[in-house]
C-alpha positions in Angstrom: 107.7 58.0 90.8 104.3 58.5 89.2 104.2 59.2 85.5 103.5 63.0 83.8 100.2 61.5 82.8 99.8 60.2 86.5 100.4 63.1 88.3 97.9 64.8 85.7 95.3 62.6 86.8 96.3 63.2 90.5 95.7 66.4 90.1 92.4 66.6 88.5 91.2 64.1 91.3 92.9 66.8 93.8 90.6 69.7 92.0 87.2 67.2 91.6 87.8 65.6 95.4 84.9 67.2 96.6 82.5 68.1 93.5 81.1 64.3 93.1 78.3 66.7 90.8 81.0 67.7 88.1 81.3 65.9 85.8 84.5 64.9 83.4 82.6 67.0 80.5 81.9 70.1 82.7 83.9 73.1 82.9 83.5 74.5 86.5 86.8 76.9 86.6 87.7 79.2 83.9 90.5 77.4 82.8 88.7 74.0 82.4 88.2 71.0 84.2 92.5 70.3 84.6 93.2 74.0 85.1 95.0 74.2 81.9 92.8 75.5 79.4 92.3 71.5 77.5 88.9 69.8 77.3 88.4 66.0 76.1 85.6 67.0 73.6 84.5 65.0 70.5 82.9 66.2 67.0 83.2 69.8 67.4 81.9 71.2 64.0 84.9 71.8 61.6 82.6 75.0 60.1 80.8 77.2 61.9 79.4 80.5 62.4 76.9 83.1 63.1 74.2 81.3 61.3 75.8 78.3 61.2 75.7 75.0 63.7 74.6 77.4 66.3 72.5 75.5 68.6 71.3 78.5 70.3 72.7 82.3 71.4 71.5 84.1 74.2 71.4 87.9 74.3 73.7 89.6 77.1 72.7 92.6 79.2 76.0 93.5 78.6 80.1 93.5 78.0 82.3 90.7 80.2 85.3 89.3 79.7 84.2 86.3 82.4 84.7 83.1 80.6 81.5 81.2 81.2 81.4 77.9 83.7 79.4 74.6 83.2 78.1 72.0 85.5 75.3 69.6 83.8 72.6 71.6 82.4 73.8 75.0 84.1 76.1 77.6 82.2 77.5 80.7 84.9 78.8 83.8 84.1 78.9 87.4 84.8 78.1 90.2 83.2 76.9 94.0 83.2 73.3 95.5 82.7 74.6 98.7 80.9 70.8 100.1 81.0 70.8 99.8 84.8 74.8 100.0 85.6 74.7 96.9 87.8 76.6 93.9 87.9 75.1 90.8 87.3 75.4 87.0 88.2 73.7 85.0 85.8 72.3 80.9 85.2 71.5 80.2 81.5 70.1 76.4 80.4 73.1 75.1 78.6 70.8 73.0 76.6 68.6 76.2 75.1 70.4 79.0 76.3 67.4 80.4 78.5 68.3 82.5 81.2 67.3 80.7 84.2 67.9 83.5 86.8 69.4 86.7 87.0 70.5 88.2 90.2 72.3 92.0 91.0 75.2 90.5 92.5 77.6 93.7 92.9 77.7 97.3 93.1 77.2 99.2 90.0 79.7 101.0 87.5 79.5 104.0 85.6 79.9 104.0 81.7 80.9 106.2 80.0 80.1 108.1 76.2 83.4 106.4 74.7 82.9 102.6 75.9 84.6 103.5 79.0 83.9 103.4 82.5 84.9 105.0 86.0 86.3 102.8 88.0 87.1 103.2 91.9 88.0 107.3 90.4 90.1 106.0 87.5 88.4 105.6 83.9 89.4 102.3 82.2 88.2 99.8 79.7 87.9 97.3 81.8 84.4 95.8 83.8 84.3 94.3 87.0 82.8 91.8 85.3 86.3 89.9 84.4 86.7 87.5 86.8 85.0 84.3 85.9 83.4 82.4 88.5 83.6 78.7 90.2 82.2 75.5 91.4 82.2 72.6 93.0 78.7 71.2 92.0 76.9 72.8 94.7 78.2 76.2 95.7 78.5 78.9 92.5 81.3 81.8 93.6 81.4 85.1 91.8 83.9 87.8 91.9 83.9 90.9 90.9 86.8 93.6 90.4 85.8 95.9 93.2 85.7 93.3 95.5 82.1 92.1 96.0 82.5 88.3 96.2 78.8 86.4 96.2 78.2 83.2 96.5 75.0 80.9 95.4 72.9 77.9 95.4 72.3 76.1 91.8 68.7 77.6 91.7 70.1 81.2 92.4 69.6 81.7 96.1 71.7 83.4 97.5 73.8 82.1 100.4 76.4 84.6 101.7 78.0 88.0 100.3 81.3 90.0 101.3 83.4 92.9 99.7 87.3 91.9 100.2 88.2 95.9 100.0 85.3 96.5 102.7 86.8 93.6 104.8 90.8 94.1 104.1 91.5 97.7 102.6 91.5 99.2 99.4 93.1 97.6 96.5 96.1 98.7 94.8 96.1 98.3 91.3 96.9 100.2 88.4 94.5 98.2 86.4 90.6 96.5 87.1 91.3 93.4 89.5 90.4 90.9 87.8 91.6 87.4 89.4 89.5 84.3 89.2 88.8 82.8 92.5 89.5 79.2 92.8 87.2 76.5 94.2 89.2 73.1 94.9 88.7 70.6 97.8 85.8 72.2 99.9 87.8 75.3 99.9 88.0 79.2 97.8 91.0 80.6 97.4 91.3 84.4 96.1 95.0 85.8 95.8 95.4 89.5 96.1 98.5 90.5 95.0 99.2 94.3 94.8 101.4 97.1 94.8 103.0 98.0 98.3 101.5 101.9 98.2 98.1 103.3 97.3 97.1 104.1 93.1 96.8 107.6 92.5 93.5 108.2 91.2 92.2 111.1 89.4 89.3 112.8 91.0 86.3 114.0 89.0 87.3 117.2 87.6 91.1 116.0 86.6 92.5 116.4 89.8 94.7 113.6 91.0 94.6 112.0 93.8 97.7 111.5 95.5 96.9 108.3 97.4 94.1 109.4 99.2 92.2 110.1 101.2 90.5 106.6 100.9 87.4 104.8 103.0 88.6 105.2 106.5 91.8 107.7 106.3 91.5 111.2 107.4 93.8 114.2 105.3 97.4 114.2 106.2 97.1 110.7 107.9 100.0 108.4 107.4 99.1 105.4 104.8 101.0 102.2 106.0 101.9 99.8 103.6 100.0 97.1 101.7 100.6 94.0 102.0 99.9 91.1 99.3 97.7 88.2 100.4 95.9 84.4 99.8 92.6 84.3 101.0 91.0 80.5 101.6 87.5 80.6 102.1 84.7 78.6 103.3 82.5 78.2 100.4 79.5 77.3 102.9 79.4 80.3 105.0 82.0 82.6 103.1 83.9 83.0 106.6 87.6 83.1 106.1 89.4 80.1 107.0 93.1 81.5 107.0 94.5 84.9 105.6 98.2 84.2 104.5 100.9 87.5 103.8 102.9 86.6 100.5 105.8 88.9 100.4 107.6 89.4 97.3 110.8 91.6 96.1 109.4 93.0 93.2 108.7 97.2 93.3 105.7 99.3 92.4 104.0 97.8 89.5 105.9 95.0 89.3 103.8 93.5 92.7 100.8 93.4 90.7 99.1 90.1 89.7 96.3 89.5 87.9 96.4 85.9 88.1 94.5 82.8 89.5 95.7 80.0 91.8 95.9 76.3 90.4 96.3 73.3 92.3 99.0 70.8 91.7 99.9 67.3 93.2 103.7 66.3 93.2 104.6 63.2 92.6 105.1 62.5 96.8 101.6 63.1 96.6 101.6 66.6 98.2 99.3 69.0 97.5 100.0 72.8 96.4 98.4 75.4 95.4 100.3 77.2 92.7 100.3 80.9 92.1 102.7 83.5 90.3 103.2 87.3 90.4 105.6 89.8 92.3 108.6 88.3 90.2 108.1 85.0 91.4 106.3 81.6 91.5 105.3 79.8 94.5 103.6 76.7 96.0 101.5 76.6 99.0 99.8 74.7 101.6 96.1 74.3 100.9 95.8 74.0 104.1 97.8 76.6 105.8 99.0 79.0 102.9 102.1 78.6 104.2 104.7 78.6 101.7 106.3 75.4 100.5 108.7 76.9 97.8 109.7 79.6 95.6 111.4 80.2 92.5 112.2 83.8 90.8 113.1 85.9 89.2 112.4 86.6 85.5 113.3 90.2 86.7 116.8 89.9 87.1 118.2 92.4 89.8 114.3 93.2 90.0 115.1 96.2 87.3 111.6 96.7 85.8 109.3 98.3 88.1 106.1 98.0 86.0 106.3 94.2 84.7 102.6 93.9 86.5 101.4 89.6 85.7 98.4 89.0 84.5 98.9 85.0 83.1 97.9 82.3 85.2 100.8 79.6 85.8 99.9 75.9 83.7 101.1 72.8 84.5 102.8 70.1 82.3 104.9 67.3 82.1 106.3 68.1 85.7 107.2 71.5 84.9 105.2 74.6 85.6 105.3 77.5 82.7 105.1 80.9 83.6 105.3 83.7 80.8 107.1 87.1 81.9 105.3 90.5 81.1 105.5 92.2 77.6 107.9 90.5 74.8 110.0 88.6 77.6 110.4 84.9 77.4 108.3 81.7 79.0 109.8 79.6 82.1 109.6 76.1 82.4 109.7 75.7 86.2 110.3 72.1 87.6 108.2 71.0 90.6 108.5 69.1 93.2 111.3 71.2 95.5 111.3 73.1 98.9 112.6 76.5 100.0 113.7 78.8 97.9 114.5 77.0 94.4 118.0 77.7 93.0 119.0 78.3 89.2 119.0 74.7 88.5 115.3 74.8 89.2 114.4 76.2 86.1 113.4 73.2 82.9 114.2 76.2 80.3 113.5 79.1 78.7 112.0 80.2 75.4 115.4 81.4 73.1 115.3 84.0 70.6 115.9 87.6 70.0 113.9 89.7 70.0 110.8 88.2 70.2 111.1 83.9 72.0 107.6 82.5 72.4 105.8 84.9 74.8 102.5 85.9 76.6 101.6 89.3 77.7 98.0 88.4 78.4 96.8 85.3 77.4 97.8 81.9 79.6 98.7 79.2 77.8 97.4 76.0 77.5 98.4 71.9 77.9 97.8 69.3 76.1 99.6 65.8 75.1 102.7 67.3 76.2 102.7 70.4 74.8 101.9 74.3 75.7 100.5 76.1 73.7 101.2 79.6 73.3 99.4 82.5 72.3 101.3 85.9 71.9 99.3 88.7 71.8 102.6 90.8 71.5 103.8 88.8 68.8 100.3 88.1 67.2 101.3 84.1 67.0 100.5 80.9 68.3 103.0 78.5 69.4 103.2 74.9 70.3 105.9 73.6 73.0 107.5 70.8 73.8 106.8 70.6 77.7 109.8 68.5 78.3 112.3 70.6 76.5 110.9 73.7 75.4 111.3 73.0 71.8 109.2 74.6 69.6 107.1 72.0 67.3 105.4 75.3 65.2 104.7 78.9 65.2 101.4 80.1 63.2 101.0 83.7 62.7 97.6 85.2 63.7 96.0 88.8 61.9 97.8 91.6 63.7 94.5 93.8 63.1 92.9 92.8 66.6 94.9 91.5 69.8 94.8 87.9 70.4 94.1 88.2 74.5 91.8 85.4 74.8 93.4 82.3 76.3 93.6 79.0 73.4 91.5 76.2 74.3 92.7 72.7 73.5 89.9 70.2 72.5 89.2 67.6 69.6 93.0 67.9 68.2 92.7 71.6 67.6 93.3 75.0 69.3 90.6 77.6 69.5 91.4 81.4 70.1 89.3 84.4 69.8 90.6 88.5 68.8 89.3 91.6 71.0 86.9 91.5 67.5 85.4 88.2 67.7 87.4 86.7 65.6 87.9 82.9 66.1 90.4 81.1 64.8 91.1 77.1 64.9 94.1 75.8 64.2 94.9 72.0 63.8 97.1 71.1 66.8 99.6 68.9 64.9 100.4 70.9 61.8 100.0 74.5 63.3 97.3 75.1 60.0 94.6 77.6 60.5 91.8 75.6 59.5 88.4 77.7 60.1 88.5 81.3 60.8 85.1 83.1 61.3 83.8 86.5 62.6 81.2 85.9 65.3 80.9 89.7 66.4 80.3 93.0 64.4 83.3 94.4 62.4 83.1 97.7 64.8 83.3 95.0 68.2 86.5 95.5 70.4 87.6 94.5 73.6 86.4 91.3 73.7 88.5 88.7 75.8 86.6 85.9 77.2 87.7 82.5 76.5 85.9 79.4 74.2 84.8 76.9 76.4 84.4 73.2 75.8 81.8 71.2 77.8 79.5 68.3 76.8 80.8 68.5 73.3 80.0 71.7 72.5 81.5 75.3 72.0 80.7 78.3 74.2 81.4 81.9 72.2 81.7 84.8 74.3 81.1 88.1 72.5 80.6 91.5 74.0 76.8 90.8 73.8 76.1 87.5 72.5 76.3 84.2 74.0 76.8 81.6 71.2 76.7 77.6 71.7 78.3 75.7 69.1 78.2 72.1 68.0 76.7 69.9 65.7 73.9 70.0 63.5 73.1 66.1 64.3 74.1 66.4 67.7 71.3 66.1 70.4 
């Protein structure tokens, strides 16, 4: 049987298969180059900030909690023009930082005076412009939370364009969409797990909208059920190549996940694509979608209707973690079975009352055996013991902004960033804070994209800044 450390490399060969132009430095999926939020980095600057070891920033047209993608020279993300109210898809030179095209890639949104903005008939403070995007060297995939899904070539022409609401129905969520597509072995897959019945959305005026009618439904007409789905792809033509029904127990709220699919290779080398949401986990057949296992629930008896998922499941050490919703504990899942998995399935559990190591928000990362895990309910960061669930340390973080960005793991530290643009790095084996920094305004909020590592430098996200960071001497 292959070794943890073999089945890692099995699976980043799985994910790189078919991108012979990414590179081992690159970061072409929003959780990194592994899927698990770890970069192998070198010499990242121990001080830092605004003014200082800032190769270059690069002014946004607007707010996005996208983590930005890297391949070579070429930085993605997206974004919104708040003077126009249009989605963007942009290229930036990761080497200056100049914006090497631009391109409306989605339908617009409507801000409003409070930082808010009306979405689908529902106000919220999210952007469509949360998903991050995806590569495999030669295609560039964007998403966006109303649906539009876009597609280019490295020097910004574009290649094909679809709305998945136009194509499948509207979505059902009580918050912005915001799942990252996934771009592994020549193929795209885009869950779309949802809520069984339609939101009701307040029309302008305050009147609420009980479930319609929507695009396509006449008044009084019956609204049948929605169902939750995988979408896989063709990154070429953007045709679908299989649509694949995932039912799931869980009620109302509880069906919603915001969460991205991650591939995995067992140690028969089978390949599955991983996803979680609805109250369960599952693995699936890239090829087929069809469903090679399940294990569930964290919901015991399915009681909580409104435990909606938004992390993404990470692998480690032959276990996958999966945190439940709000102050609930994390699940050490072990891979490798078929069917429907029974209670010896499950590695362990975080202990403790009330609060065990949790995740609302952010997912957690792995590295050298170890997830860590970033509480935004708890304000504290938390290193795991993969095999056994043991905690190694717990650093408390400021409880004056939330901690929703997902920790990065490079150069033997952790790097997280508040809704103010606070980053903080801590030394991954004592758990010490050892740099913390504003790189936003002290009236910022709402900032959530992740730090990327690629080619030894850091990528800083702010709500209209993008900041590289890396060494002075570095060329």
């Amino acid at each position: 049987m292959p070794s943890s450390s073999m089945r890692c490399v099995l699976a980043v060969s799985f994910a790189l298969a078919t991108a012979n132009a990414v590179h081992a430095q690159d970061w072409p999926h929003w959780r990194g180059p592994a899927y698990n939020g770890a970069a192998a980095a070198r010499d990242l600057p121990t001080e830092f900030g605004p003014d200082k070891n800032v190769r270059w920033q690069a002014t946004m047209p607007g707010p996005g909690a996208s983590t930005p993608i890297v391949v070579g020279d070429r930085i993605f993300l997206t974004s919104v023009d708040t003077k126009r109210e249009r989605l963007v898809a942009m290229c930036l030179r990761r080497t200056d930082g100049k914006v090497l095209w631009s391109k409306d890639a989605g339908s617009g949104y409507k801000p409003t005076a409070d930082g808010t903005h009306i979405a689908r008939g529902k106000r919220t403070r999210a952007t469509y412009a949360s998903p991050s995007a995806t590569t495999d060297g030669e295609h560039v995939v964007f998403f966006f939370g109303n649906g539009d899904l876009v597609t280019y070539d490295f020097d910004g022409k574009e290649i094909w364009r679809r709305n998945i609401q136009e194509d499948y129905g509207n979505f059902a969520f009580n918050w912005t969409f915001a799942a990252s597509p996934t771009l592994v072995d020549g193929v795209v897959y885009l869950p779309v797990l949802q809520r069984d019945e339609p939101i009701k959305r307040r029309q302008r005026g305050g009147r609420r909208n009980r479930g319609g009618p929507e695009r396509g439904e006449q008044p009084g007409q019956v609204v049948q059920a929605i169902d939750s789905f995988i979408l896989a792809i063709n990154p070429s033509n953007g045709k679908t190549i299989y649509k694949h029904v995932r039912p799931s127990p869980a009620k109302v709220e509880s069906l919603e996940s915001y969460t991205s699919m991650v591939p995995f290779v067992g140690a028969d080398g089978r390949k599955e694509m991983l996803l979680v949401g609805g109250d369960v986990i599952t693995g699936h057949d890239p090829k087929t979608g069809k469903e090679l296992w399940r294990w569930g629930t964290w919901n015991e008896g399915h009681r909580e209707r409104f435990w909606r998922l938004v992390p993404s499941v990470v692998v480690g050490d032959g276990v996958a973690l999966v945190c439940a919703p709000k102050r609930e504990p994390v699940y050490a899942v072990k891979l490798g079975g078929s069917g429907v998995l029974k209670a010896d399935a499950l590695a362990w559990q975080s202990k403790g009352r009330p609060n065990p190591v949790s995740s609302d928000v952010p997912t957690p990362a792995f590295a050298d055996g170890h997830f860590y895990v970033l509480s935004d309910v708890r304000s504290a960061l938390s290193k795991v013991r993969a095999k056994d669930g043991e905690v190694v340390w717990t650093t408390p973080m400021s409880k004056e902004h939330l901690w929703r960005s997902s920790p990065t793991v490079a150069d033997g530290r952790v790097w997280c960033m508040n809704h103010n643009g606070v980053v903080a790095v801590i030394d991954a084996a004592t758990g010490k804070i050892v740099h913390q920094i504003a790189m936003a305004g002290a009236d910022d909020d709402l900032i959530r994209a992740s730090i990327v590592v690629a080619h030894n430098q850091l990528l800083i996200r702010t709500n209209d800044t993008l900041f590289c960071v890396a060494q002075s001497a570095d060329k």
